[in-house]
C-alpha positions as a printed Julia matrix, in Angstrom:
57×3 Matrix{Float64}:
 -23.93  -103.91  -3.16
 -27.65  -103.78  -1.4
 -29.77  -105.96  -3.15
 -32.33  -104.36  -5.4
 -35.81  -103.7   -3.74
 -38.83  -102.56  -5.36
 -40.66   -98.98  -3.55
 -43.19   -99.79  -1.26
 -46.78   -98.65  -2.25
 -49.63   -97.97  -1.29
 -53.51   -98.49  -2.93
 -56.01   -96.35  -1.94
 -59.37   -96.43  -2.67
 -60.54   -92.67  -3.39
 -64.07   -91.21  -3.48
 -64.87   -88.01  -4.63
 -68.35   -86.92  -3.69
 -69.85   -84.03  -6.31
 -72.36   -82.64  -4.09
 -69.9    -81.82  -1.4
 -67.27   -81.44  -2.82
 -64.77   -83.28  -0.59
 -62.15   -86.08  -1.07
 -62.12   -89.25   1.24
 -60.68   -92.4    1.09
 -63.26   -95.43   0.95
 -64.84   -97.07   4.15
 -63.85  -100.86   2.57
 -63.23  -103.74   4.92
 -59.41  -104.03   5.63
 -57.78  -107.15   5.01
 -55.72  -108.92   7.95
 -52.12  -107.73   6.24
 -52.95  -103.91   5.52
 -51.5   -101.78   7.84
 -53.51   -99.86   9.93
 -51.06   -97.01  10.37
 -50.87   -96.65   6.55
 -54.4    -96.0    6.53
 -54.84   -93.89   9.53
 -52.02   -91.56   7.87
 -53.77   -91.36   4.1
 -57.28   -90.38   6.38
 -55.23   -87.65   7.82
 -53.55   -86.4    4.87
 -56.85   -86.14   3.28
 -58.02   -84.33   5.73
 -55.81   -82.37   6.06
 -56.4    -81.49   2.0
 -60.21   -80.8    2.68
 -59.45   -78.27   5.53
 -57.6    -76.28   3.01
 -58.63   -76.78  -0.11
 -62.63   -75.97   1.34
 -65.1    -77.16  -1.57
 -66.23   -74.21  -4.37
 -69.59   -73.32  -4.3
């Protein structure tokens, strides 16, 4: 039997700025252990969600 494991996860820090209206993860100083391609790929899913979900005006 594989020995139990728990999920790998992620924490991102999210801002949401009113005036714009778009979604992007926080500019905060990495750490020496956080991947780099974990973040690059949560940027790009984000903004991917900003080019189509445009803000309402």
């Amino acid at each position: 039997l594989p020995v139990p494991q728990e999920p790998i996860s992620i924490i991102v820090p999210i801002v949401y700025d009113m005036a714009t209206g778009l979604t992007q993860q926080a500019d905060i100083p990495r750490q020496h252990s956080s991947s780099g391609a974990a973040a690059l790929m949560v940027s790009s899913i984000l903004r991917r969600f900003n080019e189509h979900h445009p803000p309402r005006q």
